[in-house]
C-alpha positions as CSV (number, residue, x, y, z in Angstrom):
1,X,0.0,0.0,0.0
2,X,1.1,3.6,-0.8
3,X,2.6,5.3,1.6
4,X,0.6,8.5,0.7
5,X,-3.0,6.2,1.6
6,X,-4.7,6.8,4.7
7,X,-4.5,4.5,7.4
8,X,-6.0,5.3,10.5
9,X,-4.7,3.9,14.0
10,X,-5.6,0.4,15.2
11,X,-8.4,2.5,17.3
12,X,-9.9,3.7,14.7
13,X,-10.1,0.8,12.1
14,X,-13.3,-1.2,11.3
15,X,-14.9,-3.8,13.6
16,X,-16.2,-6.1,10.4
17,X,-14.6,-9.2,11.0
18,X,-13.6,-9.7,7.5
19,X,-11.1,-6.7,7.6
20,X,-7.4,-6.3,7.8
21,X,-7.9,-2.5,8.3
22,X,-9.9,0.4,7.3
23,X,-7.5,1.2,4.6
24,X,-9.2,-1.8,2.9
25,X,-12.9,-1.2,3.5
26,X,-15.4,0.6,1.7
27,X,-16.9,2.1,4.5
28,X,-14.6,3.5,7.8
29,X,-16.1,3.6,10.8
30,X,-15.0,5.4,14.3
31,X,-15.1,2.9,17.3
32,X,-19.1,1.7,17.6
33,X,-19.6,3.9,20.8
34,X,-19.4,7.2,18.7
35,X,-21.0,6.1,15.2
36,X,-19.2,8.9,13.7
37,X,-18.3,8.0,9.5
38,X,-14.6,8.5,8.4
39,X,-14.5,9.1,4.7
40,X,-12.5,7.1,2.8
41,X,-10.0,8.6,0.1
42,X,-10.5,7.9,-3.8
43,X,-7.1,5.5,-4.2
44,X,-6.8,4.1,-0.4
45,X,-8.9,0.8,-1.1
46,X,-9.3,-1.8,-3.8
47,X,-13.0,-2.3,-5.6
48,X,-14.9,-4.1,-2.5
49,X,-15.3,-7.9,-3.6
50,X,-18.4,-9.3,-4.5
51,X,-20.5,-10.4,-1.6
52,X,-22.9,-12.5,-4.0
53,X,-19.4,-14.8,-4.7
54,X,-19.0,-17.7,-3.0
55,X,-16.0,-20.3,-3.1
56,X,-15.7,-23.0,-5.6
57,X,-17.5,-20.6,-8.0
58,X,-20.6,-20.5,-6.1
59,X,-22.8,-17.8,-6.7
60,X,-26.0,-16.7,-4.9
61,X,-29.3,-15.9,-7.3
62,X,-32.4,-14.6,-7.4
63,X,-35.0,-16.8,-8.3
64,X,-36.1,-17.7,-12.0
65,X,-33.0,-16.4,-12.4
66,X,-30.3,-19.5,-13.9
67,X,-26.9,-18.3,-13.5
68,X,-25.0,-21.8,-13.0
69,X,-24.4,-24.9,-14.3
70,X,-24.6,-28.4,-12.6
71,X,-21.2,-30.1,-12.1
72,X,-17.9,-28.2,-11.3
73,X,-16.6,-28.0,-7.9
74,X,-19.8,-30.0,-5.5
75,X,-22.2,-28.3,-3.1
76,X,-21.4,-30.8,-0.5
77,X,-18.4,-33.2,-1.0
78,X,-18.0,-36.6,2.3
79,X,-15.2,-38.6,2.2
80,X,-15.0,-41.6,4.8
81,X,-17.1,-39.3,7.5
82,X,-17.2,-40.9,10.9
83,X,-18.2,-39.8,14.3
84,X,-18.5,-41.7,17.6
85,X,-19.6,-41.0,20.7
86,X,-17.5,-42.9,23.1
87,X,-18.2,-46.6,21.9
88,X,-20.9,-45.2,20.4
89,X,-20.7,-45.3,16.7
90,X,-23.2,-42.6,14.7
91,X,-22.0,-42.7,11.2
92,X,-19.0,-44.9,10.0
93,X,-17.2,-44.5,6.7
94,X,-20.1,-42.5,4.7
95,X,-18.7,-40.8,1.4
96,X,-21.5,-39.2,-1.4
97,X,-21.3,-35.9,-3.2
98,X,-24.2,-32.9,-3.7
99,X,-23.7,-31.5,-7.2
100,X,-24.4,-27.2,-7.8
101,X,-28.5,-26.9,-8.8
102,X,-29.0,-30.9,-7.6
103,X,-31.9,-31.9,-5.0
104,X,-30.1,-34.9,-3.2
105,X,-32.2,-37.1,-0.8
106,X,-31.1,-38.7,2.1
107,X,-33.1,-41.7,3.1
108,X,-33.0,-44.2,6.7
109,X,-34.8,-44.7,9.8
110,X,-34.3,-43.4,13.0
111,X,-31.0,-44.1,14.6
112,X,-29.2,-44.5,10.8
113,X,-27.2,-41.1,10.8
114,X,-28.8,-39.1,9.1
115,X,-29.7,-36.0,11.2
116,X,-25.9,-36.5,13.1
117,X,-24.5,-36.4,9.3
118,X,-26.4,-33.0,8.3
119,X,-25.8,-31.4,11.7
120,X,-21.7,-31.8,10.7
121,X,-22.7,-30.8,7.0
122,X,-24.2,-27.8,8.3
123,X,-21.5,-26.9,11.0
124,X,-23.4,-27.4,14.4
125,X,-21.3,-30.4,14.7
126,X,-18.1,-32.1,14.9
127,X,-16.8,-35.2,13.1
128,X,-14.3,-37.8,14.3
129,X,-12.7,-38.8,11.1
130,X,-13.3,-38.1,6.9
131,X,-13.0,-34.8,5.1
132,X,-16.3,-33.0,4.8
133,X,-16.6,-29.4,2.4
134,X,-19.8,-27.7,2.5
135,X,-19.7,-24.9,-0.3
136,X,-15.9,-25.3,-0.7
137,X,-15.1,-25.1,3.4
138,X,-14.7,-27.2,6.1
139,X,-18.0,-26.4,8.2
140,X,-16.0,-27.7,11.1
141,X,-13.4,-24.6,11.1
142,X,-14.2,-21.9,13.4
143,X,-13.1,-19.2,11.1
144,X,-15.7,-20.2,8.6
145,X,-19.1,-21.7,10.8
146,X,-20.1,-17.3,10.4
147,X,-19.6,-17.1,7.3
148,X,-21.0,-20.8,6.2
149,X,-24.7,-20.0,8.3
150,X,-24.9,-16.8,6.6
151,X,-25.2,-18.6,3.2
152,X,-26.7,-22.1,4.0
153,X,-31.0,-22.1,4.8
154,X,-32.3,-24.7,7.0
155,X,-35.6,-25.8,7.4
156,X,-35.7,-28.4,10.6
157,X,-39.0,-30.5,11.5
158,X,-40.3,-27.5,14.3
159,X,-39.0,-24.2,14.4
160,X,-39.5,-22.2,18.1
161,X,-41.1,-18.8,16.5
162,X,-42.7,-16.2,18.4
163,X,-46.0,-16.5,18.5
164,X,-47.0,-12.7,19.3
165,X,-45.3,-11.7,15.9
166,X,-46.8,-11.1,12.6
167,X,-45.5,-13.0,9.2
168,X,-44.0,-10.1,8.4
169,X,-42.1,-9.0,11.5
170,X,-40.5,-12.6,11.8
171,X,-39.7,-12.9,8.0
172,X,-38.2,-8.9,8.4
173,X,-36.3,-10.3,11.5
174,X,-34.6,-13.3,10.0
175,X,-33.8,-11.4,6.8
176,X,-31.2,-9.0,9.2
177,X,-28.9,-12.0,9.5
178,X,-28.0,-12.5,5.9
179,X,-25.8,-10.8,4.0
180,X,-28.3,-10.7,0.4
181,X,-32.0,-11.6,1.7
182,X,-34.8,-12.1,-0.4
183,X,-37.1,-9.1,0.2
184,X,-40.0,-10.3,2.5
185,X,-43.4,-10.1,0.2
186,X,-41.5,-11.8,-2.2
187,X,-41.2,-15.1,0.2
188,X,-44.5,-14.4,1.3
189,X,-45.4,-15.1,-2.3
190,X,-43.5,-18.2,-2.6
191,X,-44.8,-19.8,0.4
192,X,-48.6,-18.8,0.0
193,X,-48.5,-16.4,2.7
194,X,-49.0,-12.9,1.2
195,X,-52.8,-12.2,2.6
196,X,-51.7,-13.5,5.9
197,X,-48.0,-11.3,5.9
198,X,-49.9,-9.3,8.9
199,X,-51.6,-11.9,10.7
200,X,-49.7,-13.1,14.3
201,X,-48.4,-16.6,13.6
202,X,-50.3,-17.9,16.9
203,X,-53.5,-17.4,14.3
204,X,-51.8,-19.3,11.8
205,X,-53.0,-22.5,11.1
206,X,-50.4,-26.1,11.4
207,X,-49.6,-26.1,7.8
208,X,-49.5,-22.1,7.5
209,X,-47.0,-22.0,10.4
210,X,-45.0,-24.7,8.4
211,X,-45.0,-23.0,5.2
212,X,-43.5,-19.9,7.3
213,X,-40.7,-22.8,8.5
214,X,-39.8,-23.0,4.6
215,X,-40.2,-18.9,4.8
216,X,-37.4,-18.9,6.9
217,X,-35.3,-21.3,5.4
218,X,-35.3,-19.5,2.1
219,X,-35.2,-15.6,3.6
220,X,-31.6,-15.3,3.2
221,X,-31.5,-16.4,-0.3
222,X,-29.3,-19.2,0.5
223,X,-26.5,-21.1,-1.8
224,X,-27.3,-24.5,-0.3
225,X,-30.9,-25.6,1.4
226,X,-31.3,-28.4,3.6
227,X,-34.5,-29.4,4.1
228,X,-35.9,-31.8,7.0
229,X,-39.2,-33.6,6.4
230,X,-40.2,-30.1,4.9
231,X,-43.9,-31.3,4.2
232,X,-44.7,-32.7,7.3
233,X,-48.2,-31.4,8.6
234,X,-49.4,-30.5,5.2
235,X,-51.9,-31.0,3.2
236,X,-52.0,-32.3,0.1
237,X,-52.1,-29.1,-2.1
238,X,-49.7,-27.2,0.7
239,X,-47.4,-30.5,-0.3
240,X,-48.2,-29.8,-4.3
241,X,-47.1,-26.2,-3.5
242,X,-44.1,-26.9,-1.8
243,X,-43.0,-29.4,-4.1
244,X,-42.7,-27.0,-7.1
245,X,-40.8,-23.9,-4.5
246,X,-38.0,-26.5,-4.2
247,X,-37.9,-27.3,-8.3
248,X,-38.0,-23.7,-8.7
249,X,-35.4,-23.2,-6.1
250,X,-32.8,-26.3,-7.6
251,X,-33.9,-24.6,-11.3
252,X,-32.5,-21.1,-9.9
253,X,-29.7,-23.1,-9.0
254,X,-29.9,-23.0,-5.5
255,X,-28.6,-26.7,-4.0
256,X,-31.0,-29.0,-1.7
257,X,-30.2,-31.8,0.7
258,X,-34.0,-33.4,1.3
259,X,-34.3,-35.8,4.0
260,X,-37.9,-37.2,4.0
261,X,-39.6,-40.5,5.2
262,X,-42.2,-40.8,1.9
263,X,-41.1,-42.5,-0.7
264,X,-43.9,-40.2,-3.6
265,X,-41.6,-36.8,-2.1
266,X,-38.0,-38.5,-3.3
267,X,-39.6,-39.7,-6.4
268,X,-41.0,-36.6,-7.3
269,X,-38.4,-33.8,-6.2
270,X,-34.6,-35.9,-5.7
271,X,-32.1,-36.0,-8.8
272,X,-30.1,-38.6,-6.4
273,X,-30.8,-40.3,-3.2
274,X,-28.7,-42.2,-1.0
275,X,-29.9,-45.1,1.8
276,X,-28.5,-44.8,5.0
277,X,-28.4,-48.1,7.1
278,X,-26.8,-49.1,9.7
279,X,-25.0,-46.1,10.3
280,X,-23.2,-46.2,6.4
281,X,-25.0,-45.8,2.9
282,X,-26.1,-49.1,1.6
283,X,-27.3,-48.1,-1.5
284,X,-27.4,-44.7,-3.7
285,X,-27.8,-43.8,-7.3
286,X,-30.9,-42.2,-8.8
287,X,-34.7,-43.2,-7.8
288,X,-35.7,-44.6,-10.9
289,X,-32.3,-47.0,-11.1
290,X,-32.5,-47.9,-7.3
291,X,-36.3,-48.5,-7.6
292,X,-38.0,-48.1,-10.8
293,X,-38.4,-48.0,-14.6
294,X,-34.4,-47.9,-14.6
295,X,-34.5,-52.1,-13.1
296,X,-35.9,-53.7,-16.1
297,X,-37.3,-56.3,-14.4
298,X,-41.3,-56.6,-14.1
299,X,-43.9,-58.7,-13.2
300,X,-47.0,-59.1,-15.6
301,X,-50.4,-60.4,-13.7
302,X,-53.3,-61.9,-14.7
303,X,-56.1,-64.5,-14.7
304,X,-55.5,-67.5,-16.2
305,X,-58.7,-68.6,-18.5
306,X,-60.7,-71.6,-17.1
307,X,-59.3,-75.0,-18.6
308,X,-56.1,-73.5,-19.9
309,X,-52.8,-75.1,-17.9
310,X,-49.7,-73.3,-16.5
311,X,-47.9,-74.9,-19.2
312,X,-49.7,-72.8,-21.9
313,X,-47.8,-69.5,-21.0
314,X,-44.5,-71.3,-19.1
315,X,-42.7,-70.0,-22.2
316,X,-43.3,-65.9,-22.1
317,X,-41.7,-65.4,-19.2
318,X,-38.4,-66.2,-17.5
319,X,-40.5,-67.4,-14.3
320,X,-44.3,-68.1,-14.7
321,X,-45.9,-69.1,-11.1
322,X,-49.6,-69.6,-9.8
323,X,-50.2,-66.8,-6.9
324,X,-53.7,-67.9,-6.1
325,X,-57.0,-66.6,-7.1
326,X,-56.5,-68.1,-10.8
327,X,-53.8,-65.6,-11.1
328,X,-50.5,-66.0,-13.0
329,X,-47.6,-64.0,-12.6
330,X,-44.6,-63.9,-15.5
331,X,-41.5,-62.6,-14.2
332,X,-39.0,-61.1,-17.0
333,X,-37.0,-58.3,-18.0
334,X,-38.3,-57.8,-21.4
335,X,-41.5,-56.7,-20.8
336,X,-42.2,-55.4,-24.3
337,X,-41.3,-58.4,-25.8
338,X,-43.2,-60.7,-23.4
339,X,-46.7,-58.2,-23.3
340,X,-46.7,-59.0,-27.7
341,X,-46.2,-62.5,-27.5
342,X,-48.9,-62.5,-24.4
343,X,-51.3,-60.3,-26.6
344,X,-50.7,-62.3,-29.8
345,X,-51.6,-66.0,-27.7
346,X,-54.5,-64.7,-26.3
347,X,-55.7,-63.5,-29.8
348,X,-55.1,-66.4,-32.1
349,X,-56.7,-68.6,-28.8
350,X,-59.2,-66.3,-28.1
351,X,-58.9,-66.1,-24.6
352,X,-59.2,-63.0,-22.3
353,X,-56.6,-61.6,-20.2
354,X,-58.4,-60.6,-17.3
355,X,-57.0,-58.2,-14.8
356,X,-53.6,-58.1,-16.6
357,X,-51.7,-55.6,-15.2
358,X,-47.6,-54.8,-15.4
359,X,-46.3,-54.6,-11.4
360,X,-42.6,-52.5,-11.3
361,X,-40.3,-52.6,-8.4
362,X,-41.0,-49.0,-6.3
363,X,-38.2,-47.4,-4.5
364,X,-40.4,-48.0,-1.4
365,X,-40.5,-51.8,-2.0
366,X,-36.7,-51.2,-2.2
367,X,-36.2,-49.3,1.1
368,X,-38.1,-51.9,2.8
369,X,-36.2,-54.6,2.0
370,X,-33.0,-52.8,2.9
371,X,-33.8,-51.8,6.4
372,X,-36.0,-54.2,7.4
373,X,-35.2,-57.1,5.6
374,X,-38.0,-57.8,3.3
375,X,-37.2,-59.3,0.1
376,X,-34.5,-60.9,1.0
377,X,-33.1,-64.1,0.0
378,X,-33.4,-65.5,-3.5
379,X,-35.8,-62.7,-4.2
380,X,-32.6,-60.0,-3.6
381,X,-30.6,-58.6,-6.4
382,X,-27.4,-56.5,-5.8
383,X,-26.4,-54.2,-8.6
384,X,-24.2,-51.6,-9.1
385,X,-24.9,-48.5,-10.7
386,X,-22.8,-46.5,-13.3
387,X,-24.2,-43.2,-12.0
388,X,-24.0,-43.6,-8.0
389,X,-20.1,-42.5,-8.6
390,X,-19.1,-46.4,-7.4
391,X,-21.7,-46.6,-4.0
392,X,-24.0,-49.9,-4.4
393,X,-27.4,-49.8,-5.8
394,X,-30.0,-52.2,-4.8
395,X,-32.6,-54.0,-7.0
396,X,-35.2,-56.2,-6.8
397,X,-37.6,-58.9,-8.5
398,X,-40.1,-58.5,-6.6
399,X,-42.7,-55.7,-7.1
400,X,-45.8,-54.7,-5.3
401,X,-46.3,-51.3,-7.2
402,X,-49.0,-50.6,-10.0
403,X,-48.3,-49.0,-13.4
């Protein structure tokens, strides 16, 4: 720096903690007690950086607004995360990556790791082994935890809000503690709340007061969102609603970590999901190639026609059983191939195929069997899958699920 440039004594510099001195501000201040504005001189500082910059080429945006690209440097990269309590063992050896713009689901039942994982993702925890990066920092640094909760949003299961308030005083409130906040009618736009922005949220109804949780989550316009069971206590068109926020949100290329207990929410909303178990991931890769259209394999049901044998259709399929009820079911994973030669028999015999129907393997049907066992056995296919970046993806033969 010059020697000409002004540079006040260490009483006089700037409290932000971001700043090696006043002569490298954009704004000098006197000691807080007095308030009293220094001006700063035309050549004493460089251009102030970009506060809408974040590392790894992260950049916060305004809604509707696409100004990045998926892939790059990850939202959220775990390598080998552990963490023990004593003898206690929480999570052990979990690794998965959140791409920029991605909704990522993380799936298990109580006890599995989940919540202790997010806590450490989100910096309100510590970790006893592994690397973690959480928008290009370690969230377990104490010289970035400020900085990291002024650019992540999260929306827990129950949020302690005053109840005396109005929508608008505790959306104004929370928007003082980020850095570039949405402005407040326009969340109150986005979570259905704009006729009620005056009401007091102890006249709010249960799902109201949970669409002012998302509110919250989303006030400070935030780079990465993690979201815990974020439709609980809604109905079904507050659920609809929500739903599209959070593909509007991942389309502005904000980043979401969704954990959820229903199966329909991770089909519709998550790009990935991963399975914890056990306390490590048993399973992750997409929804459709853990459970779904991705597996190939089908069942195709139906009533077999009075006097007609087993034997007449033993050929379709690569397993043809009796399941009671008349009913026939042809296991294969050429469905296409098996539903023409099906059709084409039952014409040139002339017989009906009553109740046929084509059964898939869900991703609930999946989850099932993985934490509790069902399925298992000679019904229990493991697979790998090319896009779960080398992490096991479970499949099935066995589906319960309707077309």
């Amino acid at each position: 720096m010059p020697s000409s440039a002004f540079r006040p004594p260490r009483s006089l510099r700037c409290h932000a903690p971001s700043c090696a001195s006043c002569a490298t501000c954009s704004t000098k201040y006197w000691p807080r007690r007095t308030n009293r504005r220094l001006k700063r001189p035309s050549r004493s500082a460089p251009p102030r950086p970009d506060r809408r910059t974040l590392p790894g080429g992260f950049q916060l945006v305004s809604l509707g607004r696409v100004s990045q690209q998926r892939g790059g440097t990850p939202a959220v990269s775990v390598e080998h995360l552990a963490k023990s309590y004593g003898e206690t063992v929480a999570v052990r050896d979990v690794s998965f990556e959140v791409q920029r713009g991605e909704v990522f689901a993380l799936l298990g039942p109580n006890g599995a790791g989940k919540t202790t994982t997010v806590e450490i993702l989100e910096g309100f925890r510590s970790r006893s082994g592994g690397k973690v990066l959480t928008l290009g920092v370690d969230p377990s640094e104490t010289g970035t935890q400020r900085w990291l909760r002024t650019h992540i949003g999260v929306i827990l299961q129950e949020l302690a809000v005053e109840p005396y308030y109005s929508v608008r005083q505790v959306l104004t409130r929370n928007a003082g503690y980020y850095p570039n906040p949405r402005p407040v009618e326009e969340v109150a736009d986005l979570i259905g709340l704009r006729e009620k922005i005056d009401e007091r949220v102890k006249r709010l109804s249960g799902g109201q007061q949970r669409r002012l949780d998302v509110g919250l989550g989303i006030i400070g316009n935030p780079a990465l969102l993690f979201l815990d069971e974020p439709t609980t206590g809604l109905d079904p068109s507050g659920r609809r609603e929500t739903w599209d926020l959070i593909h509007r949100l991942a389309a502005a290329g904000t980043t979401v970590l969704l954990t959820t207990h229903y199966m329909d929410e991770v089909e519709a909303l998550a790009d990935r999901v991963a399975v914890l178990f056990g306390q490590e991931i048993v399973a992750a890769g997409t929804p459709a190639s853990i459970g779904g259209r991705d597996l190939g394999a089908v069942t195709i049901r139906f009533r077999l026609p009075e006097g007609v044998g087993l034997d007449a259709v033993t050929t379709f399929g690569d397993r043809v059983e009796h399941v009671g009820d008349g009913f026939v079911e042809i296991h294969t994973e050429d469905e296409v191939r098996v539903l023409h030669e099906l059709t084409g028999w039952a014409l040139a015999t002339d017989h009906p195929l009553q109740g046929l129907s084509v059964l898939r393997v869900s991703l609930e049907d999946v989850y099932l069997q993985l934490t509790h066992g069902l399925g298992s056995g000679a019904d229990g296919v493991l697979g790998a899958d090319p896009g779960a970046s080398g992490e096991a993806a479970t499949t099935s033969s066995v589906g319960v699920g309707g077309r």
